[in-house]
N, C-alpha and C positions, 0 to 999 in steps of 0.2 A: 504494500500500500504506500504513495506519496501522498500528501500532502502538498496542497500547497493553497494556504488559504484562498478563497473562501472554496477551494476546491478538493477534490479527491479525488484519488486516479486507483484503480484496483486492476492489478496486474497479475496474469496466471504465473508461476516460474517456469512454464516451457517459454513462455513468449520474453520473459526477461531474459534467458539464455540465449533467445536468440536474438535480439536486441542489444547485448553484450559483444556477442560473436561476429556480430557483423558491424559494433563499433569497432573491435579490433583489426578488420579484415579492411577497415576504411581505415584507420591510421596507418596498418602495417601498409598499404596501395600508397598512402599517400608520404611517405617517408623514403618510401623507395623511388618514389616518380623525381621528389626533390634530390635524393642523391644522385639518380642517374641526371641530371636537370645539370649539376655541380660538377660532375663528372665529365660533360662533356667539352670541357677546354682539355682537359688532360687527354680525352682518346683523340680527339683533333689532331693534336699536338703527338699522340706515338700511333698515327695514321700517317701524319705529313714525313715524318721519321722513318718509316716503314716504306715508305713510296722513295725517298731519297737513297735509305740502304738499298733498294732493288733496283735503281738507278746505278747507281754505285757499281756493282753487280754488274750490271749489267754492261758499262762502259771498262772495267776489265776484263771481259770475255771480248767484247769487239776490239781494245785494244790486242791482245793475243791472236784473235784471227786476221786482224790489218797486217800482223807483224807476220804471217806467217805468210799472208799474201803478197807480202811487197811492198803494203802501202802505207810505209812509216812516218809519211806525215801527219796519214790520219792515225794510224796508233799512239805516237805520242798524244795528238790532240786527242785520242780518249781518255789516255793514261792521267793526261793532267785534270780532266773533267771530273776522273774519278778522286784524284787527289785533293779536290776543292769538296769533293763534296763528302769522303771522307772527313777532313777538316772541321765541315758542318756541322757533321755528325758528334763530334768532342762531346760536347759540353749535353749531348742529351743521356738521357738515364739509357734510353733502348738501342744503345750505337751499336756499331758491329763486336758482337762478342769477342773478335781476333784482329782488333783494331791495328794491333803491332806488328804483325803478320801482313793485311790488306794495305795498309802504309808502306811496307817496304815491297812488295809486288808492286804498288801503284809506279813508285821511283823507279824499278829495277826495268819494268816495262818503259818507262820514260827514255831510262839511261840505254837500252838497249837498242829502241828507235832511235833516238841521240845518234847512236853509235856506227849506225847503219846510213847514216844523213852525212856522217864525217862532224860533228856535230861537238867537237869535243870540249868545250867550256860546258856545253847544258849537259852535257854526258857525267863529267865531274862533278858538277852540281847537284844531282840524282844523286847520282854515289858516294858522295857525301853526309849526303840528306839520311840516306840508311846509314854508316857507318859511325853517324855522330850520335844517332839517338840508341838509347838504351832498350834491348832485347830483353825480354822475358825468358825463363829456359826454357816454356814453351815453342820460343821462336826462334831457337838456334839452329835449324835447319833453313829460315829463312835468308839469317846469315852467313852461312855455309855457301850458298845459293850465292848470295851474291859476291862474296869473294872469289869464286871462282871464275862466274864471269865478270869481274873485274879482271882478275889476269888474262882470260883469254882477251880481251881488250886491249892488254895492256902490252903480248904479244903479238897483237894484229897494228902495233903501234910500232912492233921492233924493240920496245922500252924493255929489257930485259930484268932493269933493277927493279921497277915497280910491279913485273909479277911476280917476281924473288919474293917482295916485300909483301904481297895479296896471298903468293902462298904460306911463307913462312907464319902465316898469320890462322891459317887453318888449324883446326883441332886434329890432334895426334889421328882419331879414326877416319877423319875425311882425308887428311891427307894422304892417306897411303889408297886412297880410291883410286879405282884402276882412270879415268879420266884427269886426275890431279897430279898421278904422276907421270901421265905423257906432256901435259902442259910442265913438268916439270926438266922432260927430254927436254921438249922441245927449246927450252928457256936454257939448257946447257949449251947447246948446241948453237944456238945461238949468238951465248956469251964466248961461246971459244973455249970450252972448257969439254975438252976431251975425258978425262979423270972420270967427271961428275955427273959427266952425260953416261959412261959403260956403266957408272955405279948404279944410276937412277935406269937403267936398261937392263938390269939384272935382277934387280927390284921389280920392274916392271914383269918380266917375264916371269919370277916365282908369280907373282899374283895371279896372273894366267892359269897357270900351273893348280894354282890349290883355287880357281872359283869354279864352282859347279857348271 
């Protein structure tokens, strides 16, 4: 029973139950309508983030295929597309999970179209750009990566000291990779160093020998 002067209201208890039930059913509707209401600058915001990473994405896979076809003006001009929006991508919470990794792919693609342009100020510049920044041990294969073609660069340049110095810079297990140390022939022989080149050719050839 309420009250409520000069009245009186007489209520069954199914009907107040259900009177109850369906005030709750209208706050809980309407508390959720305001959150998702509040919500939506933030999914905006890792929608616009979400379309930028698939960009991203998607301008280092075209860089990769320009470079394989040839056409490394336009590959750089992906590579740096990606790198800008990479960049972008920083400061938000939803960026790319392997930002350190897609950073030094973006450069290495850069440096590598660079390379193929004769291009060697923006070539260094990339390669820089990896080398200066700090790798996770996640991403030491990234860096692997790119010291090596750095020395091959750096042979394709005749610069003997500076692939000395790209390789010597490898980690004990890359280095003895069958690719690392033909660039490593190759670099002896190069420098005129008979000794260093049979040494690094007999090295070479166990490795032969014991890969499957």
């Amino acid at each position: 029973t309420l009250f409520w002067p000069p009245h009186r209201i007489d209520l069954s208890l199914n009907l107040v139950l259900i009177l109850l039930l369906a005030l709750f059913m209208l706050v809980h509707v309407a508390l959720r309508t305001l959150a998702a209401l509040f919500a939506l600058p933030a999914q905006a915001q890792r929608w616009r983030a979400q379309q930028r990473e698939r960009s991203l994405f998607a301008n280092l896979l075209d860089a990769q295929l320009h470079q394989y076809a040839g056409r490394f003006t336009r590959a750089r001009k992906s590579a740096l597309a990606a790198l800008q929006q990479e960049q972008a991508l920083q400061g938000v919470d939803d960026g790319p999970a392997d930002a350190p990794r897609v950073r030094a792919l973006g450069h290495l693609l850069a440096a590598e179209a660079s390379h193929a342009l004769q291009d060697k100020a923006a070539r260094q510049e990339h390669l820089q750009a990896v080398l200066g920044q700090p790798l996770p041990r996640t991403a030491q294969e990234a860096n692997e990566g790119v010291l090596m073609r750095a020395a091959r660069w750096a042979l394709d340049d005749r610069d003997v000291a500076i692939a000395r110095q790209h390789l010597e810079a490898l980690p004990q297990g890359a280095a003895r990779r069958t690719i690392a140390l033909r660039m490593r022939l190759k670099a002896a022989r190069l420098g005129g160093q008979p000794a260093q080149a049979l040494e690094t050719a007999r090295l070479l050839a166990k490795h032969r020998a014991f890969s499957p």
